[in-house]
C-alpha positions in Angstrom: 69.6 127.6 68.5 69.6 126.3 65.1 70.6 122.6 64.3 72.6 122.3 60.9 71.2 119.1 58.3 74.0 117.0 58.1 73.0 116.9 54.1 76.4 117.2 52.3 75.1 117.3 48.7 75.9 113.8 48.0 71.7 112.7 47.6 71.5 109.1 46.9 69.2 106.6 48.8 70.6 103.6 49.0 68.6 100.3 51.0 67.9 102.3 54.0 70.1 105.3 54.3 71.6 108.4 52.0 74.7 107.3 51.2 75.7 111.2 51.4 74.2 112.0 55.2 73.4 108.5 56.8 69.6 109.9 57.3 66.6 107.5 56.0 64.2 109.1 53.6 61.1 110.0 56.4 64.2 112.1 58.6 65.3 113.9 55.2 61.7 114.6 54.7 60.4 115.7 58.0 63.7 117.5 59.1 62.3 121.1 59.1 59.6 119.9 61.3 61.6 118.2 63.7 62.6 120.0 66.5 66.0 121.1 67.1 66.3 118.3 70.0 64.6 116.0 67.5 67.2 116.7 64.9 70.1 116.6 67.5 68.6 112.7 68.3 68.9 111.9 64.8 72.6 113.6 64.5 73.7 111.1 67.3 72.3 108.0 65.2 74.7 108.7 62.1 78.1 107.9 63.1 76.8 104.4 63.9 75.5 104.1 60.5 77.9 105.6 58.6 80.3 102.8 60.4 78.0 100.3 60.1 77.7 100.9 55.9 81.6 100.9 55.4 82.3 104.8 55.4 85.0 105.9 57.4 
């Protein structure tokens, strides 16, 4: 099964994360790599940050 990127076409880095997907710059980079279990860890992680940076 293949796992989606979460990019949304909004590529800006801010202090730690992309202010369009919440994903740091070493996820973004590696994410074809990753595995699809991998990529469905780091696809838990974002709602958290997205709350924790102001987004809604």
């Amino acid at each position: 099964m293949t796992v989606e990127s979460p990019c949304v076409g909004v590529c800006r880095l801010g202090a730690r994360y992309c202010e369009g997907c919440f994903r740091t710059i070493r996820e973004i980079g590696g994410w074809s790599s990753l595995t699809a279990d991998e990529k469905r860890a780091v696809l838990a992680l974002l709602p958290a940050r997205r709350l924790q940076q102001g987004g809604a």
